[in-house]
C-alpha positions as CSV (number, residue, x, y, z in Angstrom):
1,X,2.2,75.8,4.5
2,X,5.3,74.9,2.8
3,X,8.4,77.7,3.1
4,X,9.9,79.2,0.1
5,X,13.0,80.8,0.2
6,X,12.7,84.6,-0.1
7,X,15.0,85.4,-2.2
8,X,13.8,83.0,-5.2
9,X,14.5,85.1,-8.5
10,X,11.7,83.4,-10.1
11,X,8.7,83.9,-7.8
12,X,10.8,86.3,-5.5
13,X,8.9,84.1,-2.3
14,X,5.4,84.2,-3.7
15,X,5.4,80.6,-4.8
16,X,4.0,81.3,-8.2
17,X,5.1,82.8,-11.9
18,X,3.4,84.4,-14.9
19,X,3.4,82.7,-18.1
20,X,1.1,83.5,-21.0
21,X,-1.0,80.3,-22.2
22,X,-2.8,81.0,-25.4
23,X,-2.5,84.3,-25.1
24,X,-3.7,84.5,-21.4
25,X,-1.5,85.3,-18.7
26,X,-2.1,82.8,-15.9
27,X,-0.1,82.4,-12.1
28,X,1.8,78.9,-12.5
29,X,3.3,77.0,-9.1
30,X,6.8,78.0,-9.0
31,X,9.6,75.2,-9.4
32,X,10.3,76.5,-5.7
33,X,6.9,75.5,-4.7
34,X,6.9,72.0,-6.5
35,X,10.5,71.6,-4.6
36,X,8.6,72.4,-1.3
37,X,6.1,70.2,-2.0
38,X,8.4,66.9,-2.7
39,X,10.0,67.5,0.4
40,X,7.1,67.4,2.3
41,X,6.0,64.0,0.7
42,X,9.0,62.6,1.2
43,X,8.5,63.2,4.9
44,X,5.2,62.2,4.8
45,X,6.8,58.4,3.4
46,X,7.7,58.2,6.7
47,X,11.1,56.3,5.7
48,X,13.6,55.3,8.1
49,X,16.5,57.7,8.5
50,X,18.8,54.1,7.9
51,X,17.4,54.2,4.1
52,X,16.9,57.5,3.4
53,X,20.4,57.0,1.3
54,X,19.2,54.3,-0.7
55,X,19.1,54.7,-4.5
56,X,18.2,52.4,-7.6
57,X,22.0,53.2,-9.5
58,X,23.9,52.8,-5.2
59,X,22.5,49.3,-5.4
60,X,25.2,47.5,-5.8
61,X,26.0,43.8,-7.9
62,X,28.7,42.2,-6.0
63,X,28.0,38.7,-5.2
64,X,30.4,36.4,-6.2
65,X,28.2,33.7,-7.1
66,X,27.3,34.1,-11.4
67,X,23.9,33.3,-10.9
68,X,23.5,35.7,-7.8
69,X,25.3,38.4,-9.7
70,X,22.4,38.0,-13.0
71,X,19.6,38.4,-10.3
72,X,20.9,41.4,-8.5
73,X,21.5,43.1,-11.6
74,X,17.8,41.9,-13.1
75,X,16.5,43.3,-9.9
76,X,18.4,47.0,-10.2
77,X,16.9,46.9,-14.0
78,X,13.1,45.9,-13.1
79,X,13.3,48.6,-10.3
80,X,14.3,51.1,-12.7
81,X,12.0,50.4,-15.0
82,X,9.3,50.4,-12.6
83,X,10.0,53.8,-11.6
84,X,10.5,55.5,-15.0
85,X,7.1,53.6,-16.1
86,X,4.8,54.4,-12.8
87,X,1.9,55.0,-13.1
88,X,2.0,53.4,-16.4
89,X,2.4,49.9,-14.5
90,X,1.0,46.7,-14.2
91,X,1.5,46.2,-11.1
92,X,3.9,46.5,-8.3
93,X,7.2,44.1,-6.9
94,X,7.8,41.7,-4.6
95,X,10.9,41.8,-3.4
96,X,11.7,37.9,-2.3
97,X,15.5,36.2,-0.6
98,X,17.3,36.0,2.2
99,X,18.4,39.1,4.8
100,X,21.1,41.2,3.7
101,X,20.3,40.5,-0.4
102,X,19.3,44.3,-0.9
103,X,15.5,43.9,-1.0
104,X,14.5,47.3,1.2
105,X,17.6,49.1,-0.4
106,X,15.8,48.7,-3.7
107,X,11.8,49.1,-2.3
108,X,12.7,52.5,-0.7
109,X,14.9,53.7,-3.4
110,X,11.8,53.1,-5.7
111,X,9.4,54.8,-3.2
112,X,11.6,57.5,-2.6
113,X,12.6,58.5,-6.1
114,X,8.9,58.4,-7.0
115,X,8.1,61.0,-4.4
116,X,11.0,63.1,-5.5
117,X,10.3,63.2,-9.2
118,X,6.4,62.3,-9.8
119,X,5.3,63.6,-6.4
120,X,4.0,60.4,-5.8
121,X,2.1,60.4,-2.5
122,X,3.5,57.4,-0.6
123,X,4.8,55.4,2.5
124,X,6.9,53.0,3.6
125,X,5.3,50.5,6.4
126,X,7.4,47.4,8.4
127,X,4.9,45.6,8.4
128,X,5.8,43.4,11.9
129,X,5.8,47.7,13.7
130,X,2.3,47.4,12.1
131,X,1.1,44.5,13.9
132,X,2.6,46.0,17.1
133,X,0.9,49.5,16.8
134,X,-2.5,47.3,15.9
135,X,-1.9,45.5,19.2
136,X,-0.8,48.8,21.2
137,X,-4.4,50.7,19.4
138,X,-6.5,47.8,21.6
139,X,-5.2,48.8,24.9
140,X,-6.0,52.7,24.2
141,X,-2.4,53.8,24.5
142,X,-2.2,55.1,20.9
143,X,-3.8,56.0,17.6
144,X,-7.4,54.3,16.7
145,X,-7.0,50.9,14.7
146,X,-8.6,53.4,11.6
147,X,-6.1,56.0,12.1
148,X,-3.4,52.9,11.8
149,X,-4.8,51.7,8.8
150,X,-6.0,54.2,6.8
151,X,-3.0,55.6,5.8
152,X,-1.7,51.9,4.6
153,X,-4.5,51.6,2.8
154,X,-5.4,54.9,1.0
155,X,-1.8,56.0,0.1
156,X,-1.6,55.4,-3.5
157,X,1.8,53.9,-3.4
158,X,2.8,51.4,-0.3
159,X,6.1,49.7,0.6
160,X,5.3,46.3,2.8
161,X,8.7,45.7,4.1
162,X,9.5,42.3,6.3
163,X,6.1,40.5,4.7
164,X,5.8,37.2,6.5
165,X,8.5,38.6,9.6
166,X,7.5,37.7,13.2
167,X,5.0,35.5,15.4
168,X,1.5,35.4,13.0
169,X,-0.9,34.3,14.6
170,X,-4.4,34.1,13.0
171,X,-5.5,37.4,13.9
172,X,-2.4,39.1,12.4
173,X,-2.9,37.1,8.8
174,X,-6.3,38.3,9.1
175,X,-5.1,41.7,9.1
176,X,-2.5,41.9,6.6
177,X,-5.2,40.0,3.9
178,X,-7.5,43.1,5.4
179,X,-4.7,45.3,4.5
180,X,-3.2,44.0,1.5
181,X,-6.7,43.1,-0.1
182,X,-7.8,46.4,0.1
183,X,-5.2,47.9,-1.8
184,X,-6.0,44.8,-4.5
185,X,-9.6,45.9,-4.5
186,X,-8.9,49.6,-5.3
187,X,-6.2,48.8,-7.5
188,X,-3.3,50.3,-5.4
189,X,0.5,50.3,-6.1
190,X,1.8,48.1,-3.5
191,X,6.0,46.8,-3.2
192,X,6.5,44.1,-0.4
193,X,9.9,43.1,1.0
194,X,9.8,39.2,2.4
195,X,12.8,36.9,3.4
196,X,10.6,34.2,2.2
197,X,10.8,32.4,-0.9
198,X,7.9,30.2,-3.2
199,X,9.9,26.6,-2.6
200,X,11.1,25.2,0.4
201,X,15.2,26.0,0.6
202,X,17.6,23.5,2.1
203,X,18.8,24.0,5.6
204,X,21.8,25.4,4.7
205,X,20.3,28.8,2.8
206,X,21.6,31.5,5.3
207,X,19.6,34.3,6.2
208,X,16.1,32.7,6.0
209,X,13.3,32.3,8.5
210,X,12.8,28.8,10.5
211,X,10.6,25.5,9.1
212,X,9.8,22.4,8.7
213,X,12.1,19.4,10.3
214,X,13.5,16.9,8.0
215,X,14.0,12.8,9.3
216,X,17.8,13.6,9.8
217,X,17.0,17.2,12.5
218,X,17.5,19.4,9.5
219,X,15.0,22.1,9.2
220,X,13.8,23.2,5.7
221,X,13.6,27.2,5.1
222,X,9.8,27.9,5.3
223,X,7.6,29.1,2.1
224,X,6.3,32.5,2.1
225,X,2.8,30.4,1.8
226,X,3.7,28.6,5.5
227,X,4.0,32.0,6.7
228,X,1.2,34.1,5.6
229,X,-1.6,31.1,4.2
230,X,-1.2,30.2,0.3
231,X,-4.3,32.3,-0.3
232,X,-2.2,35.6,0.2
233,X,0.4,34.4,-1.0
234,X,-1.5,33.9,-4.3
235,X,-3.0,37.6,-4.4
236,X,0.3,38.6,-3.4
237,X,1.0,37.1,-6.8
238,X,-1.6,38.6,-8.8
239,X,-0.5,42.3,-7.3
240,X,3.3,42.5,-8.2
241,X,5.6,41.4,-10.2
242,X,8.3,38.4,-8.3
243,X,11.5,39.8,-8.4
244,X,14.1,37.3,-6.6
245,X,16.9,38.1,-4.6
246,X,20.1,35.8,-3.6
247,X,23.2,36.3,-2.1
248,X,25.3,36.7,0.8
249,X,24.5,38.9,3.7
250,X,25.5,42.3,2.1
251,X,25.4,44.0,5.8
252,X,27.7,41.2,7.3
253,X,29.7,41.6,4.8
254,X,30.6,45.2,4.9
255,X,30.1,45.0,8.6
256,X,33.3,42.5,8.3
257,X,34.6,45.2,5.9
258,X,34.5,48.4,8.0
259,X,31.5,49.4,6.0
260,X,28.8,51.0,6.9
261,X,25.8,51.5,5.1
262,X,23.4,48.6,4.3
């Protein structure tokens, strides 16, 4: 049951107020209550304690690169408007560059604000810890495989961070289409994170995952298809909205600051 302070001088700790609604006194959940409430969604989000600062206006646009700069600041302004819209939406985002571009600052800050301010039920899933639990859930050392996945694929709003991260193997592509075609089938909010672009990026494009070898040792940046099979890539694309990210490694770069935060 959630706690209300006592000494509340609207509901004086009984969690509701009196108002008079055509001309009939009905009991009202107290702002107190509604407070109570957000805070126990926002736990329920299950969002790492390393992004529970982030927020859409602390993103910042600081690459020095023109180009970078106009996508960073698009990204800030489609996040924003995502959030003051929802439900109202389309759709949800898909949050695509290289490590350190901001991409889980801005999918968490979404998530979390929604929570907050629409009590948005919602939560935020790596999606390469997922595959491990799954993996953990066969040996009989944890939850069920349906306690695992039920909550990714009932919660009305979901954030897929790391899409495409780590060794997939058949089985694990198999899963995320089970996962991410349910929501798409039930017509669930879902936000993905990936370091992987649409087009293959030349070898020097820092901060992206491993691929294909070119006839002088280079290796070209693989596509997010390569990773996860162009047929979820391409219901990925009917689901959110493509919202592009480029720039230096934010994190080194404050790292080689001082800084701290991501």
């Amino acid at each position: 049951m959630t706690e209300r302070p006592q000494s509340c001088p609207l509901c004086r700790g009984t969690g509701f107020t009196i108002e008079t609604r055509n001309g009939v006194e009905v009991a009202v959940a107290c702002s107190c209550r509604r407070a109570g409430a957000g805070g126990t969604l926002l736990a329920a989000a299950r969002i790492p304690p390393r992004y529970r600062h982030c927020a859409i206006e602390s993103f910042e646009v600081w690459s020095g690169d023109l180009g970078s700069r106009n996508l960073q600041a698009r990204a800030r302004r489609r996040t924003r408007e995502f959030v003051d819209c929802y439900p109202g939406v389309d759709g949800g985002l898909l949050f695509m560059g290289s490590v350190g571009t901001g991409k889980t600052h801005l999918a968490v800050a979404a998530l979390k604000e929604l929570v907050q301010t629409k009590r948005v039920r919602g939560l935020y899933v790596n999606a390469l810890e997922l595959v491990q639990q799954l993996q953990m859930s066969f040996d009989g050392g944890g939850p069920s495989r349906e306690d695992i996945l039920g909550p990714v694929t009932d919660t009305e709003l979901l954030v897929l961070d790391e899409l495409g991260a780590g060794r997939l193997t058949d089985w694990v592509r198999e899963l995320l289409y089970y996962v991410i075609n349910s929501r798409y089938m039930a017509e669930r909010v879902t936000v993905f994170t990936t370091n992987y672009l649409d087009s293959p990026q030349p070898p020097r494009a820092e901060g992206l995952g491993g691929g294909q070898e070119t006839g002088k040792g280079e290796r070209w940046q693989e596509t997010l298809a390569d990773r996860i099979s162009e047929r979820l890539r391409s219901r990925l694309h009917e689901m959110a909205e493509v919202i592009e990210l480029r720039g230096e490694d934010f994190r080194a770069r404050r790292a080689g600051q001082g800084g701290g935060r991501p």
